[in-house]
Backbone atoms as SQL, in Angstrom:
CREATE TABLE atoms (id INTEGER PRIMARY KEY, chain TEXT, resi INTEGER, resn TEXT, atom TEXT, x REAL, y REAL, z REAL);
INSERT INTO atoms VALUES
  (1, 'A', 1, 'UNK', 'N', -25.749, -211.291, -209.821),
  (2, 'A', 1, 'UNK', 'CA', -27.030, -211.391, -210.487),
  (3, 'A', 1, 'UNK', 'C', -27.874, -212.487, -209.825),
  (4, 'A', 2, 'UNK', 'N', -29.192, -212.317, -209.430),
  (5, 'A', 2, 'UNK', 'CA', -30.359, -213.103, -208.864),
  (6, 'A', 2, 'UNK', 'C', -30.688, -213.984, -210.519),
  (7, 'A', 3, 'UNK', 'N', -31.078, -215.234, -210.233),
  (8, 'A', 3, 'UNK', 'CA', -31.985, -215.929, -211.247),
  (9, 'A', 3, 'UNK', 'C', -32.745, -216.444, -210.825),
  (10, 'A', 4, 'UNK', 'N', -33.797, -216.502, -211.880),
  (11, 'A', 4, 'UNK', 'CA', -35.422, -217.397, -211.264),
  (12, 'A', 4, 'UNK', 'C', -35.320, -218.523, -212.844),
  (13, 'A', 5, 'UNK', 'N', -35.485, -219.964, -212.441),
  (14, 'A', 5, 'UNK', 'CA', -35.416, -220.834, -213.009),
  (15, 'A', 5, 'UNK', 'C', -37.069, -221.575, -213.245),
  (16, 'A', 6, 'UNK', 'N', -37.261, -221.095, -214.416),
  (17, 'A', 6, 'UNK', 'CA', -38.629, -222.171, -214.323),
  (18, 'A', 6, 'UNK', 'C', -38.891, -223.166, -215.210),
  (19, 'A', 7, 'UNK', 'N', -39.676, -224.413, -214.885),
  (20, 'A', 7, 'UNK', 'CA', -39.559, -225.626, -215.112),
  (21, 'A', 7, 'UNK', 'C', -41.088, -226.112, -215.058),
  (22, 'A', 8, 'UNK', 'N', -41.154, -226.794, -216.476),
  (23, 'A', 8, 'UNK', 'CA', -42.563, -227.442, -216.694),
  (24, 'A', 8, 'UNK', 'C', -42.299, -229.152, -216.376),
  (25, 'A', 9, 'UNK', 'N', -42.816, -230.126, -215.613),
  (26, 'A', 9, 'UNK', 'CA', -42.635, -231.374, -216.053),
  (27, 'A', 9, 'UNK', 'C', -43.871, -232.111, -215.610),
  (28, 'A', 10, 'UNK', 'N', -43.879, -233.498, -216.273),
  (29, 'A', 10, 'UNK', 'CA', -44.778, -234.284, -216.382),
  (30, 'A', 10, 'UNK', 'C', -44.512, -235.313, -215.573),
  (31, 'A', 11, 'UNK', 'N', -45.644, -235.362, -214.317),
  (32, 'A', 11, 'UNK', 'CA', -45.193, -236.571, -213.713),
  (33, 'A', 11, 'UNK', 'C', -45.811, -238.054, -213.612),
  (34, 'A', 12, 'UNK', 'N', -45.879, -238.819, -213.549),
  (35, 'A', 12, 'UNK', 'CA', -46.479, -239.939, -213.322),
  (36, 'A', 12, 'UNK', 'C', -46.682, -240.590, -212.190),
  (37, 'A', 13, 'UNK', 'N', -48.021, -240.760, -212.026),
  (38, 'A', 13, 'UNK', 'CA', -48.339, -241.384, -210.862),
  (39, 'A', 13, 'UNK', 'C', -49.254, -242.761, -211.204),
  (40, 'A', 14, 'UNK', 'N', -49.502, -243.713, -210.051),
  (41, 'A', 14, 'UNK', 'CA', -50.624, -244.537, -210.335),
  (42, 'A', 14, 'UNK', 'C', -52.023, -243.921, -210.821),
  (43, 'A', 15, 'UNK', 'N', -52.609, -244.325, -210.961),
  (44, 'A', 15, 'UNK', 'CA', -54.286, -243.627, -211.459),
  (45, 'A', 15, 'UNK', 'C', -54.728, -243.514, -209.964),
  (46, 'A', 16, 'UNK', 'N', -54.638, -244.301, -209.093),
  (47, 'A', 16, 'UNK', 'CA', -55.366, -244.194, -207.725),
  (48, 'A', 16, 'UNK', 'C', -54.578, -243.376, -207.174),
  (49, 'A', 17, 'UNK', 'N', -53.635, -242.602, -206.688),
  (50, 'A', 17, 'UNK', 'CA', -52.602, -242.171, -206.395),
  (51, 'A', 17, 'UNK', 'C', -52.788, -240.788, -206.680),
  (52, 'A', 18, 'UNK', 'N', -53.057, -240.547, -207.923),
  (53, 'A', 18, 'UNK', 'CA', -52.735, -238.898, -208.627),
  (54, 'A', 18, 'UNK', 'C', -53.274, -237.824, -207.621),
  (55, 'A', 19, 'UNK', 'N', -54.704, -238.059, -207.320),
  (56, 'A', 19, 'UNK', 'CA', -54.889, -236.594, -206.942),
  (57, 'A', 19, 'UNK', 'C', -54.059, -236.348, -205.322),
  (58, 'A', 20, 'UNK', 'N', -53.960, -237.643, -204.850),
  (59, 'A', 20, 'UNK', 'CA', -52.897, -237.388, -203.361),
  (60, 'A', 20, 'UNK', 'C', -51.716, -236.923, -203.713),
  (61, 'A', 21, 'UNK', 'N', -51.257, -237.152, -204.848),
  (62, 'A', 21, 'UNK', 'CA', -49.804, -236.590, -205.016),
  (63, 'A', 21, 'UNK', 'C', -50.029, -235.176, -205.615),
  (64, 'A', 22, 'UNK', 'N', -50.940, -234.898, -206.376),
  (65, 'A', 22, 'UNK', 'CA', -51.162, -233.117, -206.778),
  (66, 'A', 22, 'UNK', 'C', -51.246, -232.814, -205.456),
  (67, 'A', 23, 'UNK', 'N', -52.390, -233.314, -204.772),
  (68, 'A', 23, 'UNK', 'CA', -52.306, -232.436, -203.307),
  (69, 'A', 23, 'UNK', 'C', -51.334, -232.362, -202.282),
  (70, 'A', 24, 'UNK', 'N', -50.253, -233.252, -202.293),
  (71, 'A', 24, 'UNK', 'CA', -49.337, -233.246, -201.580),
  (72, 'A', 24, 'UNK', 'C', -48.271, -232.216, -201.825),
  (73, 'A', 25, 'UNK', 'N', -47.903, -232.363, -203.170),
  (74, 'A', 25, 'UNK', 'CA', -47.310, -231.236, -204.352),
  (75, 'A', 25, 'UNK', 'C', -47.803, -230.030, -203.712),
  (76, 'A', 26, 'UNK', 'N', -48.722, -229.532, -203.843),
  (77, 'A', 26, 'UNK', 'CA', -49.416, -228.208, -203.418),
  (78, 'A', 26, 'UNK', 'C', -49.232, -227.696, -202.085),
  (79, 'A', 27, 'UNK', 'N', -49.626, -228.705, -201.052),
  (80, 'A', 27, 'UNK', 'CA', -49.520, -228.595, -199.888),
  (81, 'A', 27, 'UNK', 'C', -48.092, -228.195, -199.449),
  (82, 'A', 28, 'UNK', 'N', -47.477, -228.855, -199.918),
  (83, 'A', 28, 'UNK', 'CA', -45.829, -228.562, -199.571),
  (84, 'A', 28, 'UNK', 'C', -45.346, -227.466, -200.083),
  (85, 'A', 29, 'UNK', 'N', -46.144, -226.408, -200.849),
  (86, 'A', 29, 'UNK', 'CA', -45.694, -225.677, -201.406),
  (87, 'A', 29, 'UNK', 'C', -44.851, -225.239, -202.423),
  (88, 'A', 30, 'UNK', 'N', -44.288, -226.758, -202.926),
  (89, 'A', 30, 'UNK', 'CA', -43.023, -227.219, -203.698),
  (90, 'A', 30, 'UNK', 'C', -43.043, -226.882, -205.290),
  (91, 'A', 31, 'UNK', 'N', -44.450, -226.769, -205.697),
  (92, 'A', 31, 'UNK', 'CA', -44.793, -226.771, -206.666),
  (93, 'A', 31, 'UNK', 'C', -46.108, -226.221, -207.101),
  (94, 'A', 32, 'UNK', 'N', -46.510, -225.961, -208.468),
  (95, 'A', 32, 'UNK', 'CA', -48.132, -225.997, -208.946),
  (96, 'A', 32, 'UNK', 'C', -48.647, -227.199, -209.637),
  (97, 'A', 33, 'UNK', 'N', -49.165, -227.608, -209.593),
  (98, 'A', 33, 'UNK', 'CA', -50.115, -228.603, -210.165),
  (99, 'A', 33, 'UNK', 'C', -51.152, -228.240, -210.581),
  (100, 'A', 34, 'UNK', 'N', -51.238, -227.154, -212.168),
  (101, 'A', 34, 'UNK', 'CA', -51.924, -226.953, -212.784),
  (102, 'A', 34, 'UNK', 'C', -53.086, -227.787, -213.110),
  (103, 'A', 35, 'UNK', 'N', -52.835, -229.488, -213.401),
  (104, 'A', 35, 'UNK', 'CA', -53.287, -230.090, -214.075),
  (105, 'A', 35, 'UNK', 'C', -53.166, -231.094, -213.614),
  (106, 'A', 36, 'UNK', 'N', -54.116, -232.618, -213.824),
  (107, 'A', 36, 'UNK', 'CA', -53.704, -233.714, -213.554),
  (108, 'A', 36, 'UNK', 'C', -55.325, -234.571, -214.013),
  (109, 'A', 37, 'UNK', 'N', -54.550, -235.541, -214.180),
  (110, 'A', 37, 'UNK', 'CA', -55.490, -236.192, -215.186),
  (111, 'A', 37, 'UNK', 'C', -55.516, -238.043, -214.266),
  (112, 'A', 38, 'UNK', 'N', -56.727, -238.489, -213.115),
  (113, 'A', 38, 'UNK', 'CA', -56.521, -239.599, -212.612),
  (114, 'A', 38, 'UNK', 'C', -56.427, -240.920, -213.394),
  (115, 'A', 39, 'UNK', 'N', -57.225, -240.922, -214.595),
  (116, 'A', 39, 'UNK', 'CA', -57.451, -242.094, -215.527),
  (117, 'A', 39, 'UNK', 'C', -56.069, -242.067, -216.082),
  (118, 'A', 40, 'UNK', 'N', -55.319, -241.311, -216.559),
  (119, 'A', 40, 'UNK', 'CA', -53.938, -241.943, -217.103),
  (120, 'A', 40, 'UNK', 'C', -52.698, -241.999, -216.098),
  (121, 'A', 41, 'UNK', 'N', -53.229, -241.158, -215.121),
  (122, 'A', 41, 'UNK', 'CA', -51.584, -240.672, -213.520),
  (123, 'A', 41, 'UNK', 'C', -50.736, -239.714, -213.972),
  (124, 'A', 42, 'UNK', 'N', -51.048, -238.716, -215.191),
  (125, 'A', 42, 'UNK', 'CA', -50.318, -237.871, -215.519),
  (126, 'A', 42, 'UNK', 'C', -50.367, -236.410, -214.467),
  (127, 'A', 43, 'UNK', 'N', -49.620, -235.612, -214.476),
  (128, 'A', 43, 'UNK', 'CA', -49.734, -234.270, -213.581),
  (129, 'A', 43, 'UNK', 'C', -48.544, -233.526, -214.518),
  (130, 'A', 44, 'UNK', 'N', -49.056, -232.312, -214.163),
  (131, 'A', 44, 'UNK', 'CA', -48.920, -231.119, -215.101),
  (132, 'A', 44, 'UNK', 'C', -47.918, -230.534, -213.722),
  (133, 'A', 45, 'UNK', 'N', -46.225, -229.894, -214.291),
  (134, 'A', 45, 'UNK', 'CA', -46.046, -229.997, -212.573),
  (135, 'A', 45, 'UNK', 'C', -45.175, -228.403, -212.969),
  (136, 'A', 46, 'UNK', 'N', -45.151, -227.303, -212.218),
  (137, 'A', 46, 'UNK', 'CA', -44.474, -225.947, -212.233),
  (138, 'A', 46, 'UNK', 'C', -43.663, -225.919, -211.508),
  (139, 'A', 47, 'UNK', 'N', -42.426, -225.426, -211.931),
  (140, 'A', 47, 'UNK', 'CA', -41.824, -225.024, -210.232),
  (141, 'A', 47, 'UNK', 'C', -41.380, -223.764, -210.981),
  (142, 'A', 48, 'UNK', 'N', -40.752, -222.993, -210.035),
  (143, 'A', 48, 'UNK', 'CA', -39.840, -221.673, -210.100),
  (144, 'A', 48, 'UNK', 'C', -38.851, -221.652, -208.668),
  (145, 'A', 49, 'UNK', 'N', -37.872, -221.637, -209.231),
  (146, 'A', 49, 'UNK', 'CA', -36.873, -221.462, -208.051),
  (147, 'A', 49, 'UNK', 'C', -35.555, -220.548, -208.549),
  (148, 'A', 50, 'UNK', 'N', -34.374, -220.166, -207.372),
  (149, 'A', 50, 'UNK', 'CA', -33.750, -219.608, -207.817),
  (150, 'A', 50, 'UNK', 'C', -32.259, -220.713, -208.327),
  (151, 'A', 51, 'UNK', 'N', -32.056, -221.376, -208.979),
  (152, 'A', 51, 'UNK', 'CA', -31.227, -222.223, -209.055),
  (153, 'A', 51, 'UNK', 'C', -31.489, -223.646, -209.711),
  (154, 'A', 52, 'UNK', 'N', -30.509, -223.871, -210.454),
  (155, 'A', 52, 'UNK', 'CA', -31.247, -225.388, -211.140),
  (156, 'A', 52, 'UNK', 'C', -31.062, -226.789, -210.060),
  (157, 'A', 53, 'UNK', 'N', -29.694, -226.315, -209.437),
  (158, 'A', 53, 'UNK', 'CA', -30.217, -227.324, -208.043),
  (159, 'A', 53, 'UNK', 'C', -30.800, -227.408, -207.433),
  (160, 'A', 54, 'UNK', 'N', -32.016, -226.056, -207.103),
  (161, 'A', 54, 'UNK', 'CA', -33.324, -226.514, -206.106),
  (162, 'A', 54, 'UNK', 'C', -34.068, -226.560, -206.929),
  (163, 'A', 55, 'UNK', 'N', -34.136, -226.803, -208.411),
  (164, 'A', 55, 'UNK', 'CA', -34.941, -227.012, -209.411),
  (165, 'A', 55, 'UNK', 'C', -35.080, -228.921, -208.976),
  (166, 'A', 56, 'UNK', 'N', -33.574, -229.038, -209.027),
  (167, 'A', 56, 'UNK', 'CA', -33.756, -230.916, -209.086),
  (168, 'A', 56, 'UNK', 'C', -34.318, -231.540, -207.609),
  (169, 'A', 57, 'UNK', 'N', -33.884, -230.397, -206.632),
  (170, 'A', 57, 'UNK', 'CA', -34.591, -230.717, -205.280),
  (171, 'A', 57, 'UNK', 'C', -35.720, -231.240, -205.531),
  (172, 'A', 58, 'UNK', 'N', -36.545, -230.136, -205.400),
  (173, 'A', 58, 'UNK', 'CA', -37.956, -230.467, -205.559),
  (174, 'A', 58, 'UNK', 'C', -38.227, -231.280, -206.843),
  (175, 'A', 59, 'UNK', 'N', -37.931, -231.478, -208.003),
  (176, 'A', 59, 'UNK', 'CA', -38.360, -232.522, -208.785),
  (177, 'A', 59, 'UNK', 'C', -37.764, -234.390, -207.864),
  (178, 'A', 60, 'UNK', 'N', -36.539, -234.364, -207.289),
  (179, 'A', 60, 'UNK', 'CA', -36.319, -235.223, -206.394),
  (180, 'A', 60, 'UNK', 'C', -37.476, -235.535, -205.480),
  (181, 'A', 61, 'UNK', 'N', -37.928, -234.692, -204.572),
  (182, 'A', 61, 'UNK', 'CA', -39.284, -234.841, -203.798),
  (183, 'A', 61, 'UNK', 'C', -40.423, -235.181, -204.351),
  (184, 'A', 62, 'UNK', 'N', -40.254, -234.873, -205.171),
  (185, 'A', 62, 'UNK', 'CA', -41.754, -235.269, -206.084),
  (186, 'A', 62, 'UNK', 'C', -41.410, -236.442, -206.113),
  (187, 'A', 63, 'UNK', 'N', -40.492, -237.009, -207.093),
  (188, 'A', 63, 'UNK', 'CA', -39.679, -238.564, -207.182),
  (189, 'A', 63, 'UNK', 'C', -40.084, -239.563, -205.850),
  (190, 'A', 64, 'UNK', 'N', -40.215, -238.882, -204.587),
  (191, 'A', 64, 'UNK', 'CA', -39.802, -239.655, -203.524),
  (192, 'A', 64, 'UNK', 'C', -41.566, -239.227, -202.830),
  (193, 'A', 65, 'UNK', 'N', -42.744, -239.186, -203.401),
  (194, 'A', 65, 'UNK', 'CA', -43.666, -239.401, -202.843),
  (195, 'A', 65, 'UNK', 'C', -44.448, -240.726, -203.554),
  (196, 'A', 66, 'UNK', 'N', -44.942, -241.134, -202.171),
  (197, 'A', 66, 'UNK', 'CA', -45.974, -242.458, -202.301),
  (198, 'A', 66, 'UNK', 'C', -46.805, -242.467, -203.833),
  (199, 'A', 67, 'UNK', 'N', -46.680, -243.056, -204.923),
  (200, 'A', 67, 'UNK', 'CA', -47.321, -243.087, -205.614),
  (201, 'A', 67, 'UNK', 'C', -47.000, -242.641, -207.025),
  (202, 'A', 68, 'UNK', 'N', -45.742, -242.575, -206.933),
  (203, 'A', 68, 'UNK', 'CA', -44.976, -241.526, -207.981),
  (204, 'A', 68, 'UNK', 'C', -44.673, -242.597, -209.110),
  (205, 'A', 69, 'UNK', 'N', -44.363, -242.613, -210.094),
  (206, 'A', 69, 'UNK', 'CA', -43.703, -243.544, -211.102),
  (207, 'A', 69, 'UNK', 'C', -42.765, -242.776, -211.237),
  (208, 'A', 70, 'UNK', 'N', -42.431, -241.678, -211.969),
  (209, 'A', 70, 'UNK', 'CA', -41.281, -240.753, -212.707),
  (210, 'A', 70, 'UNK', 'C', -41.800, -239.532, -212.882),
  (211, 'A', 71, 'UNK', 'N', -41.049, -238.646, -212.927),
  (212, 'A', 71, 'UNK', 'CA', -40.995, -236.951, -212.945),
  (213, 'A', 71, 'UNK', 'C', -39.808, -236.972, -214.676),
  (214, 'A', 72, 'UNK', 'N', -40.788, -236.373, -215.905),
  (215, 'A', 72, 'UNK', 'CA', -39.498, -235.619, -216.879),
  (216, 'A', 72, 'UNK', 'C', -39.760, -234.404, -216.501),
  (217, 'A', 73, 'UNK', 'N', -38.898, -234.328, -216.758),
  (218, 'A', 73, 'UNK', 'CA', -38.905, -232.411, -217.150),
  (219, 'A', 73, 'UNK', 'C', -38.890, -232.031, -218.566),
  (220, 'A', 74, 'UNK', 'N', -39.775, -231.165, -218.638),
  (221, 'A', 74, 'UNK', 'CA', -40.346, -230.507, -219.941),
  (222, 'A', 74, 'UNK', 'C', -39.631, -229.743, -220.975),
  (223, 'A', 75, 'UNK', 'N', -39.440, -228.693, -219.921),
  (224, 'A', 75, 'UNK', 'CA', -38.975, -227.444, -220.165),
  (225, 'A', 75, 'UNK', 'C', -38.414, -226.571, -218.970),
  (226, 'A', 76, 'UNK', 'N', -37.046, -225.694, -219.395),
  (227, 'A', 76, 'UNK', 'CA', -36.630, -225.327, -218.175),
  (228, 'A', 76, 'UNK', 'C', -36.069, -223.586, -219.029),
  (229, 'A', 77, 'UNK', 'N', -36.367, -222.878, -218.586),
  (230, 'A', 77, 'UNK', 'CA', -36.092, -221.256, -218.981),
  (231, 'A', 77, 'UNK', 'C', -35.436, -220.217, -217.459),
  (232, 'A', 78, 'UNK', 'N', -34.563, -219.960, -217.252),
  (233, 'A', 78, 'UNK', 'CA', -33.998, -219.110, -216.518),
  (234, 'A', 78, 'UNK', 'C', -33.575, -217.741, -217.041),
  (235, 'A', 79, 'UNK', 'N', -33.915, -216.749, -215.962),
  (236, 'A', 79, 'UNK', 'CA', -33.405, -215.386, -216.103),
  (237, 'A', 79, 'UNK', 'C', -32.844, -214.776, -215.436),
  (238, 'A', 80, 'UNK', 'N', -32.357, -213.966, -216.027),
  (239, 'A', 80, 'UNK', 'CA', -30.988, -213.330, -214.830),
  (240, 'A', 80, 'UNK', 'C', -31.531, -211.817, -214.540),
  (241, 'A', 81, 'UNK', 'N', -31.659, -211.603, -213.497),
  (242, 'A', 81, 'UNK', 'CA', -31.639, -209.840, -212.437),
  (243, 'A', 81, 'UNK', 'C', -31.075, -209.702, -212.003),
  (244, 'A', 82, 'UNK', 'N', -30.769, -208.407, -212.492),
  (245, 'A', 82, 'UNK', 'CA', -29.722, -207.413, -211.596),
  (246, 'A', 82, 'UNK', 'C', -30.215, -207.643, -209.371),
  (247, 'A', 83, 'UNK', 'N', -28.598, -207.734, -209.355),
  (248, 'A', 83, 'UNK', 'CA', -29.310, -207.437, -207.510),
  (249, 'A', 83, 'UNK', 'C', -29.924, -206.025, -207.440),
  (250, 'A', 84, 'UNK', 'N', -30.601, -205.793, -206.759),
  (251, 'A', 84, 'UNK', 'CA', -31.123, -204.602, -205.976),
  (252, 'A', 84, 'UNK', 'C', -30.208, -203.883, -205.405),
  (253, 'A', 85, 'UNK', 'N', -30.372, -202.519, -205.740),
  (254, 'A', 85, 'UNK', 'CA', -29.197, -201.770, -205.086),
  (255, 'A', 85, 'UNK', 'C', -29.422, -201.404, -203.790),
  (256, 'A', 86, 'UNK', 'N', -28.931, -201.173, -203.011),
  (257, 'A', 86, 'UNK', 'CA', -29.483, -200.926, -201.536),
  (258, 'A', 86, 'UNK', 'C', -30.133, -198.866, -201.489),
  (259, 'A', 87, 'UNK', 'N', -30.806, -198.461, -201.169),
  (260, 'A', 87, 'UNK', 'CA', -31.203, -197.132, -201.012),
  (261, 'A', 87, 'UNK', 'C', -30.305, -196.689, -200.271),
  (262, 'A', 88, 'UNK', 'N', -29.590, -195.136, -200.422),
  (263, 'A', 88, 'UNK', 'CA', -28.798, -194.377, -199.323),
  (264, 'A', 88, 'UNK', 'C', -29.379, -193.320, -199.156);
């Protein structure tokens, strides 16, 4: 069975900082950054992956950019699919 793991969290950044780290977020492809707010350093942060260990990856990366305070995680919902059968 394939799973797709998805994950809401809130990250913290400096106030001067925030929108380089949404855009960095984005750029890397790592994530969505729905949201982000510079006056408090909050960011609104998505991921979807297949696995809760490349779930913590990328919340790790986030962790480890210039400007970061802390990453929680929100919310985390996974689902399970059938593999694909191959066509004969």
């Amino acid at each position: 069975m394939a799973e797709l793991h998805i994950t809401s969290c809130v990250a913290y950044a400096t106030p001067e900082s925030t929108a380089a780290v949404a855009s960095a977020i984005q750029a890397a492809g790592i994530a969505e950054v729905p949201r982000h707010d510079a006056a408090t350093g909050r960011l609104v942060v998505l991921i979807e992956r297949e696995s809760t260990g490349a779930i913590l990856d990328v919340i790790d990366a986030i962790r480890a950019l210039p400007g970061v305070l802390a990453v929680h995680m929100a919310y985390q919902h996974a689902e399970e699919f059938p593999e694909p059968t191959p066509c004969k």
